[in-house]
C-alpha positions as CSV (number, residue, x, y, z in Angstrom):
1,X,203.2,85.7,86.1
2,X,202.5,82.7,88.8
3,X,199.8,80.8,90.0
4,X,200.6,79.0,93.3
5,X,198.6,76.4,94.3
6,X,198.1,75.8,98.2
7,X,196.3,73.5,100.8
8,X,197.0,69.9,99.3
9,X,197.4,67.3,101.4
10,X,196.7,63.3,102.9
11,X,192.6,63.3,104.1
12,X,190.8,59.8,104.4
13,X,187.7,59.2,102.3
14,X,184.9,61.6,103.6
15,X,187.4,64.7,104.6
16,X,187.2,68.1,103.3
17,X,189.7,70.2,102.2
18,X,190.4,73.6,100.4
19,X,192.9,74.8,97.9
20,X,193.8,77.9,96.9
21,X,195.1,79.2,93.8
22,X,196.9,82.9,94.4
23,X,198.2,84.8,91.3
24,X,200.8,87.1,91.1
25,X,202.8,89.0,88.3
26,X,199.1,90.6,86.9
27,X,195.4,90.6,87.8
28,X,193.1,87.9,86.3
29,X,190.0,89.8,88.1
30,X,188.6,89.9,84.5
31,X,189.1,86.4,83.6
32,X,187.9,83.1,83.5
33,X,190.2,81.0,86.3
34,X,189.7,77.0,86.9
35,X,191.1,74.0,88.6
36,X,192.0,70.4,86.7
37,X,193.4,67.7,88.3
38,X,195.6,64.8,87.0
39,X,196.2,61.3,88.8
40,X,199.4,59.0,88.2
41,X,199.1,57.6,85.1
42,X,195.9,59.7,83.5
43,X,195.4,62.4,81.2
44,X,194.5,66.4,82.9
45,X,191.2,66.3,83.4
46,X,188.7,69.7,84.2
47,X,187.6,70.0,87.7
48,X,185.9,73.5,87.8
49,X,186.1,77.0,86.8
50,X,184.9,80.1,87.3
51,X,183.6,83.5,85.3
52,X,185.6,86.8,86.0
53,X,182.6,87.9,87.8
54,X,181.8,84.8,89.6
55,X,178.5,84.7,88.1
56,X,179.0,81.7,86.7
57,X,180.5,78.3,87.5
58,X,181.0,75.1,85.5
59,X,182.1,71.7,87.1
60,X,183.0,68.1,86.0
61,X,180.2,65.7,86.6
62,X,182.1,63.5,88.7
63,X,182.7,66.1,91.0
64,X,179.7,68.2,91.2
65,X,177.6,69.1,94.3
66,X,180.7,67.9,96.2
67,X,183.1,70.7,94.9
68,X,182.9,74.6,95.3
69,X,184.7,77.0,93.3
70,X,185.0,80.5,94.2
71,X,187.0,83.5,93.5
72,X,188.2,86.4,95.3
73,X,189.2,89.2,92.8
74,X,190.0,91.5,95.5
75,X,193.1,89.0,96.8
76,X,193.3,87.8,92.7
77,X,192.4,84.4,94.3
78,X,190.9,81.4,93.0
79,X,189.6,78.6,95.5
80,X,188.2,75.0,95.3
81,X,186.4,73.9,98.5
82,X,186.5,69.9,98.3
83,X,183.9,67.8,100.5
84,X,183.0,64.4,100.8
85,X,186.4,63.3,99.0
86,X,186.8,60.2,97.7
87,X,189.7,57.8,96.8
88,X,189.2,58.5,93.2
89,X,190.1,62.7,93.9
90,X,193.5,61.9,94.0
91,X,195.6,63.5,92.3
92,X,197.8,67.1,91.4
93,X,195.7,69.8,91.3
94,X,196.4,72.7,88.7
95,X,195.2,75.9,88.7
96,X,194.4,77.5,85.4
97,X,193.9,80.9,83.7
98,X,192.9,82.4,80.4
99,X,194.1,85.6,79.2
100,X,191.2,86.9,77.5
101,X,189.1,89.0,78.7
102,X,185.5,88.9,80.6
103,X,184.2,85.8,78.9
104,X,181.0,84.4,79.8
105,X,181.4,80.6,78.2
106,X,183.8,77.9,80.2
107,X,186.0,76.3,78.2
108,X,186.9,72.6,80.0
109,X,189.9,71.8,78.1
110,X,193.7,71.6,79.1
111,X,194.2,73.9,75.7
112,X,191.5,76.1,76.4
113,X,193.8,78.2,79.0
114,X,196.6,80.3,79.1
115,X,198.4,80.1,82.5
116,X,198.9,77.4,84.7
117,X,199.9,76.8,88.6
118,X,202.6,74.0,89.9
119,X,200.3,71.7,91.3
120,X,199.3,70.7,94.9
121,X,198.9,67.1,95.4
122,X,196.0,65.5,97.4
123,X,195.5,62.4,98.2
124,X,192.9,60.7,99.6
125,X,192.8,57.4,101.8
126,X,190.0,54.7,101.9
């Protein structure tokens, strides 16, 4: 099973950009599926995740209404759309997984899932 993580990169403050999480080895299209981020020096930290559905959607407070995290079960994709970046986004991004099954309740800590991507870094100039 692997979770590659795409479209990291150098942005200044303001820029936009989208990552991409795409799984491979089995389907998570029944599972919960989330980003976390970690910056030189600092703990993992949630960033957003997702319902197997995309129903529903939970996001850190320090990024929400800039963030958007979507999913395309058909492609067994995950995707983060990042706007208005800041200096403070920087940082590898992770893509995440759990392995059980339909869940309707977000779990927002490193041990709460099951697979994990290699990271994409982005980093973002003042």
């Amino acid at each position: 099973v692997q979770l590659q993580a795409s479209g990291g990169g150098l942005v200044q403050a303001g820029a936009s950009l989208r990552l991409t999480c795409a799984a491979s080895g089995r389907t998570f299209s029944n599972n919960i599926m989330g980003w976390f981020r970690q910056a030189p020096g600092q703990e993992r930290e949630f960033v957003a995740a997702v319902t197997w559905s995309g129903g529903t959607t939970n996001y850190a407070d320090s990024v929400k209404g800039r963030f958007i995290i979507s999913r395309d079960n058909a492609k067994n994709t995950v995707s983060l759309q990042m706007n208005s970046l800041k200096p403070e986004d920087t940082a590898v991004y992770y893509c995440a997984a759990r392995s059980s099954w339909r869940e309707s309740r977000i779990p927002v800590i490193r041990s709460g899932y099951d697979y994990w991507g290699q990271g994409t870094l982005v980093t973002v100039s003042s």
